[in-house]
C-alpha angles and dihedrals in degrees: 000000000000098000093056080057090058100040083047098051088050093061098052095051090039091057087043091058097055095057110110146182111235081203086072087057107105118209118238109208093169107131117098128192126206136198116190118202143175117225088272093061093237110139115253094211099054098111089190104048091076140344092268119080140137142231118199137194126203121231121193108222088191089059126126081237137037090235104053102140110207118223119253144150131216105224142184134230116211079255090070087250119157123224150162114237109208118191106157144281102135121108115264127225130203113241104173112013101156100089105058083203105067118013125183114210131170160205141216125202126170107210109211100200112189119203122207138181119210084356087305123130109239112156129359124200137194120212131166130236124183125207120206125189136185128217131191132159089268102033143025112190151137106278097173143006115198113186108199089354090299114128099242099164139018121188118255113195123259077003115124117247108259126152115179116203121203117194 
């Protein structure tokens, strides 16, 4: 008997800890996309539109190490369009860490873009971009991208995270 009290009694606590307020659920916006575009506004990824097109590679200057490649994926829309799809995987940094309410943390990556003619390697170029992100107890999520110190996207709410470079 008193084991059937007990079994009893474990599956009530066990059913009250899993109750649960939604409210206590905080909502993850990490993934960034980014276009890239020359003034034009021809993709510079499209390896098919000329004979001219770039590959990249993503390097985390916060980083333990000065080689920490950063995880990405070159992806393509149903409209053939080229771009970078950013999750996570650099070091993050806070920025502001005083209100526990509402902390600002970043990353910085340095985007190496090699451009080729015919597949040959003719010019590569670094550039930096910075990641900002915002949490708070109900969101984390990214707030602002700046590519060579230059604002490029600030967060909308409920909006996708899209940053669209020109060069």
């Amino acid at each position: 008997m008193k084991n059937v009290i007990f079994g009893i009694l474990v599956v009530f606590f066990a059913l009250l800890s899993c109750g649960g307020d939604e409210d206590d659920i905080q909502k993850i916006d990490q993934i960034l996309n980014i276009y890239m575009k020359n003034s034009s506004g021809r993709d510079l990824f499209h390896k098919k539109k000329d004979s001219t097109f770039y590959t990249y590679s993503l390097n985390d200057d916060l980083g333990d190490t000065n080689i920490a490649p950063v995880t990405s994926s070159l992806k393509v829309t149903s409209d053939s369009l080229f771009y970078i799809e950013y999750i996570a995987g650099a070091k993050r940094i806070g920025l502001d860490t005083l209100d526990p309410n509402n902390k600002t943390y970043h990353s910085v990556i340095t985007v190496s873009l090699r451009k080729a003619i015919n597949n040959v390697p003719i010019d590569t170029i670094q550039e930096k971009l910075e990641i900002q992100y915002r949490r708070t107890p109900t969101v984390f999520e990214v707030s602002k991208v700046y590519y060579n110190d230059t604002l490029r996207f600030t967060k909308q709410p409920g909006g996708p995270n899209v940053v669209t470079i020109i060069k």
